[in-house]
N, C-alpha and C positions, 0 to 999 in steps of 0.2 A: 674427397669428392667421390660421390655414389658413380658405378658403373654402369654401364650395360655394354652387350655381344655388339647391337648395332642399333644405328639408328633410328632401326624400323622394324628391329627384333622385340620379343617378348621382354617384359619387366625384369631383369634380373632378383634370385632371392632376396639378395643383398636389400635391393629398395624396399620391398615385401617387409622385412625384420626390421627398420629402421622406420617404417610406417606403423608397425603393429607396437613399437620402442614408444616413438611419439604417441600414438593411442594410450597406453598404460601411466603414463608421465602424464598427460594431461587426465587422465581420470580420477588418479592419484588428488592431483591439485582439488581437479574440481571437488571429491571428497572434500576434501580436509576442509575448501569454502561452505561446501552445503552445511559439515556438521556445525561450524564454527557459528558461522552467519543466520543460518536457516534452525537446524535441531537444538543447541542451546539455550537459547533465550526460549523456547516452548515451556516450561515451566516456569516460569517467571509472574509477577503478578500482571493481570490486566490493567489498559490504558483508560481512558475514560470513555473512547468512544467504545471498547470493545465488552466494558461494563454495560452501554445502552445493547449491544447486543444479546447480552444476557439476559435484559429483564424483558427484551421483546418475544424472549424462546421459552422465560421460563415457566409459564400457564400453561402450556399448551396448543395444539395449532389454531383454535378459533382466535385466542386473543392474539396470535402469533399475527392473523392474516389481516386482522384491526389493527395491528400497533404498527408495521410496519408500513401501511398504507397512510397513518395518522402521522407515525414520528420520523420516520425517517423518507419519506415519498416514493420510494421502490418495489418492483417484486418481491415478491417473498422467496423467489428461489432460492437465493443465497442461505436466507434465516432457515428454509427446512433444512437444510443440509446440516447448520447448524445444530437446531433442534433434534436432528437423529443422530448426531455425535453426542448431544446431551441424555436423552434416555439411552442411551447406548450405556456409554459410559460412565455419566456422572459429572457433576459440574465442578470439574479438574481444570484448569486452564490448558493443559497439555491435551484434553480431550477435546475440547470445543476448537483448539487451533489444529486441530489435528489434520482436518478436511480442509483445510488452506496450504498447508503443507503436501498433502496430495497432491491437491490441485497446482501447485509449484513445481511440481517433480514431473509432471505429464508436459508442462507448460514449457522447461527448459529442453524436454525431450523431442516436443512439437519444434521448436525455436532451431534444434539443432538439425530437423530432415529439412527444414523450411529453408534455414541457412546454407547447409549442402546443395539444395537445389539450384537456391539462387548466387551461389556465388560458387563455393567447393571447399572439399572436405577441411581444409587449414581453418578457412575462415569461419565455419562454422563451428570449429573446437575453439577459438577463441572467441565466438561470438557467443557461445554459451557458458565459457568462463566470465566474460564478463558480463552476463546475465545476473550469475552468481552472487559476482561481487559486489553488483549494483547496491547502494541504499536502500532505494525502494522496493528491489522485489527483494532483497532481505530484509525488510520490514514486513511485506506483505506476505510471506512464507510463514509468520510464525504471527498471523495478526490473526485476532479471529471476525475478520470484516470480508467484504466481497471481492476485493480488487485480486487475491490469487486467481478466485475462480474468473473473474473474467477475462484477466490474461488467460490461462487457458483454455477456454471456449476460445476468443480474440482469435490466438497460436493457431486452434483447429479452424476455424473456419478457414483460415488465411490458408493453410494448407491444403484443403480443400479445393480453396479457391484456382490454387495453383497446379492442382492435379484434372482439376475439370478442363481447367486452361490446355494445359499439355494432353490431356485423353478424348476430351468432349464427354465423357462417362456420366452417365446420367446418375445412378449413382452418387457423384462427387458433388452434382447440381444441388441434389436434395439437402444433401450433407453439410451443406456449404450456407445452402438456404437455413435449415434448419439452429445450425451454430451460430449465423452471425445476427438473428431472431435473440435468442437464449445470452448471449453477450451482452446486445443493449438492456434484456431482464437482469443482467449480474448488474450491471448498473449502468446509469445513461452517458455519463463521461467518457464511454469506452465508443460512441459514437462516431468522434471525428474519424477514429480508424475502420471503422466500418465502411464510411467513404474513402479515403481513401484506397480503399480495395478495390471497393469500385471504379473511380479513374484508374486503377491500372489493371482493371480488369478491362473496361473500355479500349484501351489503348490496346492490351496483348489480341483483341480480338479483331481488333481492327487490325493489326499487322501481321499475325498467323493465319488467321482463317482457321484452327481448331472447332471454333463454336461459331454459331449465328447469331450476326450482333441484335436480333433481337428478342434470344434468349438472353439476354440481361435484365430489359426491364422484365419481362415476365417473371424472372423471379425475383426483383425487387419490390412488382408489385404482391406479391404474395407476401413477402418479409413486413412490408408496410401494414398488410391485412392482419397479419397477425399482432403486430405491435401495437394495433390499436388500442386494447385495452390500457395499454399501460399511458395512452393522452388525458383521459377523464381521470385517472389514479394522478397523474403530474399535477393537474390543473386544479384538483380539491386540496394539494396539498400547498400550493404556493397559497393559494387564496385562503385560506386555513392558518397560516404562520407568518406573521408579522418580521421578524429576524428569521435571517437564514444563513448567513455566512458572520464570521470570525475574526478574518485578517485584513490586514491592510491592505492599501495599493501598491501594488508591486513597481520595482524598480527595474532599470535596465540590468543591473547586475544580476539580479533574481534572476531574470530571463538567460542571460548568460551561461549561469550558473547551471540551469535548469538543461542545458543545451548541452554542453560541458561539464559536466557534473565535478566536481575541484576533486575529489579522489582519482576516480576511473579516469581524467583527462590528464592528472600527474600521472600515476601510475605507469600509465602510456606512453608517457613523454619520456621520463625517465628509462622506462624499460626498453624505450627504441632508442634511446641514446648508446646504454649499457651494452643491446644489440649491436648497433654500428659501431661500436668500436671495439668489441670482443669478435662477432663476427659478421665483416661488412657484406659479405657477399648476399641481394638478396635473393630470393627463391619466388619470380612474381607471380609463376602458375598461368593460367589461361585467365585473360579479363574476362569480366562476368557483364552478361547485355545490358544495356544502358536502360533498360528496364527495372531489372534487378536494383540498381543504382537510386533511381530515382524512390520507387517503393520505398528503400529503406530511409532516404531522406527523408520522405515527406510523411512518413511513419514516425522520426524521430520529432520531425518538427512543428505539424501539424498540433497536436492537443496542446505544448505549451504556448503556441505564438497566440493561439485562440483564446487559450483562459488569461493569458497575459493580455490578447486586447480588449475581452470583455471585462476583466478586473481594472482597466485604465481610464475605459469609455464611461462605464456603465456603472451604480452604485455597487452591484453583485459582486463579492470578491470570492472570486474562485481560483485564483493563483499559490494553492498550494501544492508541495510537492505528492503527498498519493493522490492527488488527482489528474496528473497526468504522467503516473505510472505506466499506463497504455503504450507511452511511445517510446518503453526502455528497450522492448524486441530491435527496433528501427535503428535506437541507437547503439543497441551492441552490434548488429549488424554489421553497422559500419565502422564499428571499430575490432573486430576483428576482421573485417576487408583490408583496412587502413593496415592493420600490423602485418598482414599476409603479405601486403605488398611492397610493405619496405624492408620487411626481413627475413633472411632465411630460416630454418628447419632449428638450426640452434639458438637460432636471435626468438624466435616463436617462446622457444621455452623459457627464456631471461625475461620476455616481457609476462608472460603468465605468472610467472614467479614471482616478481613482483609485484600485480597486480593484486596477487592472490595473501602478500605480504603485507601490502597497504590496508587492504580493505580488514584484514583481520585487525589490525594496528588501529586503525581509525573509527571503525566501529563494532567490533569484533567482541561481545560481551555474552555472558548468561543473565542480562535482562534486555527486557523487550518495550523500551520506550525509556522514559526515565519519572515515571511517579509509579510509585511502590504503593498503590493503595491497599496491598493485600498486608504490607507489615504496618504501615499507617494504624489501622481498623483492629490490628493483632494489641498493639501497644496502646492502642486505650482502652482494648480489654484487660488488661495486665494492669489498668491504676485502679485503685479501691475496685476490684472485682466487676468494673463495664457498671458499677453505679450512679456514675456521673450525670449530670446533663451534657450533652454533645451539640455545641453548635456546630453544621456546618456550611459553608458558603457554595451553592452552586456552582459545579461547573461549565455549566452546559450555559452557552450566549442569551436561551431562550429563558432564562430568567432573570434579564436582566431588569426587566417591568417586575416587581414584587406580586403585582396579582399572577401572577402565573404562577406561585408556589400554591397558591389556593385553588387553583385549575384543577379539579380531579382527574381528567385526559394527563397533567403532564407532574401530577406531584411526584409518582414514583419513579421517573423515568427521571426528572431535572435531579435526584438522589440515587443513579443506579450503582454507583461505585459501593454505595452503603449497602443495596438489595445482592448483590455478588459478596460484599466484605459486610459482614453487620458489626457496628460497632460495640453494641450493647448499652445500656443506658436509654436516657430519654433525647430522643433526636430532637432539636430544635432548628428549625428551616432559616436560611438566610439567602438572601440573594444572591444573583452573579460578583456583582462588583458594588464596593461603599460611593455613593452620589448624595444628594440633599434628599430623593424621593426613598431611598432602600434606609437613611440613616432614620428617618422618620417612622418606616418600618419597624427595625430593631428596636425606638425608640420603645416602641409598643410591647414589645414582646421583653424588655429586659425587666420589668417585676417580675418575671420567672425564675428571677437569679437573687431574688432578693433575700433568699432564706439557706442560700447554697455559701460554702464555705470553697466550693471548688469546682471548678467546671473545664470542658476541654473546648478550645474551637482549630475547626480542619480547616483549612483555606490552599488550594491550589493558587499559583503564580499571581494571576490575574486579581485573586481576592487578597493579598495581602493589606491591601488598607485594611483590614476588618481588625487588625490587632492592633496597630498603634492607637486607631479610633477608640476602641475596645478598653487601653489599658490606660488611656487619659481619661477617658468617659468614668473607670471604675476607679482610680486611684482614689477618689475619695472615701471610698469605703474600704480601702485597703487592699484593694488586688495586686498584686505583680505577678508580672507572666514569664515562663518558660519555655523556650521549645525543646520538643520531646523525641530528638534524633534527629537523622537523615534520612526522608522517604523522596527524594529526588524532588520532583518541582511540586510536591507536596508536603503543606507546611502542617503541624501537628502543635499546638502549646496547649499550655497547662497551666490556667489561671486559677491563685491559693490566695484566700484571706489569709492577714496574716496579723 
């Protein structure tokens, strides 16, 4: 048990060395998560969506400022940043994620004064471990897409937000203005937290008197003035794109899940078990205002329960996991609160420990997603010298209608895996997925193969009908097919007369 002279005396060293002890221990951890999780998998090949980021940066910024308003319906902030990682460096995967990676490391930094503030210093060292170890922001650390940077924009405003709170600093107002503007530009799902900030910006002002509750809307209506532009940018793009989402409806466990994440919620569990019964004594510190509390709930919970009941109501399914990445700050929050307060100084570092043991165990790799399109694209250059014909099947939803490969706005873009990895050979275009209307398609396009002794077709997860179809449809004329390794949920074969 730590000492002190007295009650009411000055800190003893002893607690001083045993604070600075814990500070290097958890630094330590958090290293070893960032390089594991976060720096690793940066060299790895690109995913599909981060392929469409490539071909929106790589013309130049005119076509940069059309494509991303045509394909993907968002600011372009995110894509320049992109883009000056790519004249910069060169189109390395580890370059173009580079500035996500940044933007990750400001964003656990933001997460860790914001944490200290609203709760204290325990809870924010385990709230930024398990920042770390979360799935989503180590997906998002080493993705080259938007969701790093707008967690930290999110982190900064919110910080902001809470120094305005506590100073009135005009200053912080701007600041705060400014950031949480430039957030909904990283992209618009990062929204529901925006509000949220607001209700509890409302709330501290009405109960401190720091600021004048009606310096809120003032600068909300200014946040709004500026955001205008990006309403007529939303509204050409919905009306413009016929498909827009992917996945299915989600279930109650998704949601769960989503809430609870099955790693970070074991991890927990377990590490506060280990804690209490290695060392029960806990160390609960000063409760943190039922303000503090509330934020972090309704941070964590707010973006899923939303894209969960628009994905249930509504045709739209937007109940996937990076899109409500937004509210992983909210919920490590409260789960380093949670651990602060059931365990002491030693049980703090059995649960980090583990945490930081699970997450490496559970997702802890040198690639970054699971389709390898960059060795995919390499091994069909390697058969007969990239002479081939190449079919390959769409993977982008938006071709599921076949006239959309003939679309000039979206041929290179529904093919950007090929425009980052070029296969070599003669590309021949296929749909999302094999139906009655795409097989009538290919029907069209197969006298292209009539004089070929050998051909390649690529098909991700969703296109696999393309090759059973493919090797009955050709068995007559003597094809059998092979597949050509392991590129994760992309599939590679190798059709030979024989």
């Amino acid at each position: 048990m730590l000492t002190t002279g007295s009650e009411s005396g000055p800190v003893q060293p002893e607690i001083t060395s045993d604070r600075e002890k814990a500070g290097r221990f958890f630094g330590i951890l958090l290293a070893i998560a960032v390089v594991d999780l976060w720096i690793l998998p940066i060299r790895s090949s690109f995913w599909l969506d981060e392929t469409a980021t490539f071909w929106a940066i790589k013309d130049g910024v005119a076509n940069l400022l059309h494509r991303t308003a045509e394909w993907s319906g968002q600011s372009p902030l995110y894509y320049l940043t992109a883009w000056l990682a790519l004249v910069t460096g060169g189109r390395q995967e580890w370059v173009l994620r580079l500035p996500s990676l940044i933007a990750m490391i400001v964003a656990a930094w933001l997460l860790y004064k914001l944490a200290a503030r609203l709760f204290d210093l325990e809870s924010a060292r385990l709230a930024v471990l398990s920042f770390a170890c979360s799935w989503q922001v180590a997906f998002a650390a080493s993705d080259a897409r938007p969701y790093a940077l707008g967690l930290c924009l999110l982190l900064g405003s919110a910080w902001l937000l809470v120094r305005w709170l506590d100073t009135g600093g005009a200053r912080y107002a701007a600041g705060y203005l400014l950031l949480s503007v430039l957030t909904i530009y990283a992209h618009y799902l990062f929204g529901p937290i925006v509000m949220v900030l607001g209700v509890y910006a409302v709330s501290r002002a009405l109960g401190e008197g720091k600021i004048k509750v009606w310096q809120l809307p003032a600068v909300w209506i200014a946040a709004g003035v500026l955001m205008l532009p990006l309403v007529s940018q939303l509204r050409h793009f919905y009306q413009g794109r016929a498909v827009h989402t992917f996945s299915g409806t989600p279930q109650f466990s998704d949601l769960f899940a989503s809430i609870a994440p099955p790693v970070l919620a074991g991890s927990l569990a377990v590490g506060l078990l280990l804690a209490r019964l290695i060392s029960p004594e806990p160390d609960r510190g000063t409760a943190p205002g039922r303000d503090s509390v509330l934020l972090a709930a309704a941070w964590a919970l707010a973006p899923p329960l939303l894209l969960f009941t628009i994905s249930v109501l509504s045709p739209v399914k937007l109940f996937v996991p990076r899109y409500y990445t937004s509210s992983m700050p909210g919920l490590c929050m409260l789960a380093g609160w949670m651990a602060r307060s059931i365990a002491g100084r030693a049980g703090q570092r059995i649960i980090a420990t583990v945490m930081v043991v699970a997450a490496i165990l559970n997702y802890g790799t040198t690639s970054h997603g699971n389709e390898d399109w960059s060795g995919a694209m390499r091994k069909i250059q390697s058969e007969d010298g990239g002479n081939m014909p190449v079919l390959i099947a769409s993977s982008f939803v938006e071709a599921t209608d076949p006239k959309a490969l003939d679309d000039p706005r979206l041929r290179e873009v529904l093919f950007a895996p090929q425009e980052m990895y070029p296969p070599g050979g003669t590309l021949i275009r296929l749909p999302y997925r094999l139906d009655a209307e795409s097989a009538k398609y290919v029907e069209r396009i197969l006298p292209a193969l009539d004089h070929q002794d050998r051909f390649v077709l690529v098909v991700r997860f969703e296109g696999m009908t393309f090759e059973p179809w493919l090797r009955g449809r050709l068995a007559s004329q003597g094809f059998r097919s092979e597949m050509l390794g392991n590129f994760g949920a992309v599939g590679v074969f190798r059709f030979s007369r024989h």
